[in-house]
C-alpha positions in Angstrom: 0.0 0.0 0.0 1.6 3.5 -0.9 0.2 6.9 0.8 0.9 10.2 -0.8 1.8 13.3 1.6 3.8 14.5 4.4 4.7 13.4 7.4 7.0 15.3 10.0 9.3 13.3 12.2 12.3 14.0 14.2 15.9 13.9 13.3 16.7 11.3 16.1 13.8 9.4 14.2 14.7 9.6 11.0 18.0 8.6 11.7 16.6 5.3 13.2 14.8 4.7 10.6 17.1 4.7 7.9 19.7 2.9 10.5 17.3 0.3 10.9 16.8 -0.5 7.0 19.8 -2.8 6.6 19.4 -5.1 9.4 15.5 -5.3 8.2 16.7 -6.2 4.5 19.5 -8.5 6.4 16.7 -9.8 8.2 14.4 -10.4 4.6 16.9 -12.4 2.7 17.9 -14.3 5.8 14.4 -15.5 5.7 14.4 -16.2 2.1 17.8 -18.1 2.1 16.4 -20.5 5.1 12.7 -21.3 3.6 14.9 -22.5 0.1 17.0 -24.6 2.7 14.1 -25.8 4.4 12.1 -26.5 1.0 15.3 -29.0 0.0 15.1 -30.4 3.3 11.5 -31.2 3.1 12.1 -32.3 -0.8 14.6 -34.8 1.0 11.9 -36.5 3.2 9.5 -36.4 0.6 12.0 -39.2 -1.2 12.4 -40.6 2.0 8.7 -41.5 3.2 4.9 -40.2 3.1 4.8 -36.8 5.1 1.4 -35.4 3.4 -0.6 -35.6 6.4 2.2 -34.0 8.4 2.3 -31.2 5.5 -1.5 -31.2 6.1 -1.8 -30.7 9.6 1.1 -28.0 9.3 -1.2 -25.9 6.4 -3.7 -26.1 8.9 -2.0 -25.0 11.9 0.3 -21.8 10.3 -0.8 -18.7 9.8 2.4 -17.5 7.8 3.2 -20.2 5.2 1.7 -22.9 3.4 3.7 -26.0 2.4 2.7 -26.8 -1.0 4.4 -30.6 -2.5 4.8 -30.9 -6.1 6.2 -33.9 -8.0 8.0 -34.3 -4.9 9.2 -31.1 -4.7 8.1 -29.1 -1.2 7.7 -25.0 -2.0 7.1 -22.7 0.9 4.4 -20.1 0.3 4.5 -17.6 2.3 0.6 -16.2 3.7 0.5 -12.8 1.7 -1.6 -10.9 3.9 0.1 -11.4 6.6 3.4 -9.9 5.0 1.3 -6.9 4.1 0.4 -6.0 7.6 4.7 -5.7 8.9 
């Protein structure tokens, strides 16, 4: 969601903010580069033995990712509306 305007914030603030960006964007590809190691790690037991309830009972539980098996393949979806709302 993008806003147009103003806003009017304090130094001290502003300098937090913008201090603050590349631990978040650390943070972001940190989380990317674990969910691909966790989808090849899933893939693994896929080859391994039948974990489609497991996967089932974990889409049911999560609120922030799905675990979505293809040709033996796992993918990790993350929820979109909940990425919206940090």
């Amino acid at each position: 969601m993008e806003l147009n305007g103003t806003v009017t914030i304090s130094l001290k603030d502003y300098n937090k903010l913008t201090q603050a960006y590349p631990k978040v964007e650390q943070s972001r590809i940190s989380l990317y580069e674990a969910s691909k190691e966790i989808e090849v790690f899933l893939s693994f037991l896929c080859t391994r033995e039948t974990i489609d309830d497991y996967v089932g009972e974990f889409n049911r539980q999560s609120q922030h990712a799905q675990i979505i098996i293809v040709d033996d393949k796992a993918k990790i979806k993350f929820n979109e509306e909940n990425n919206n709302k940090s």
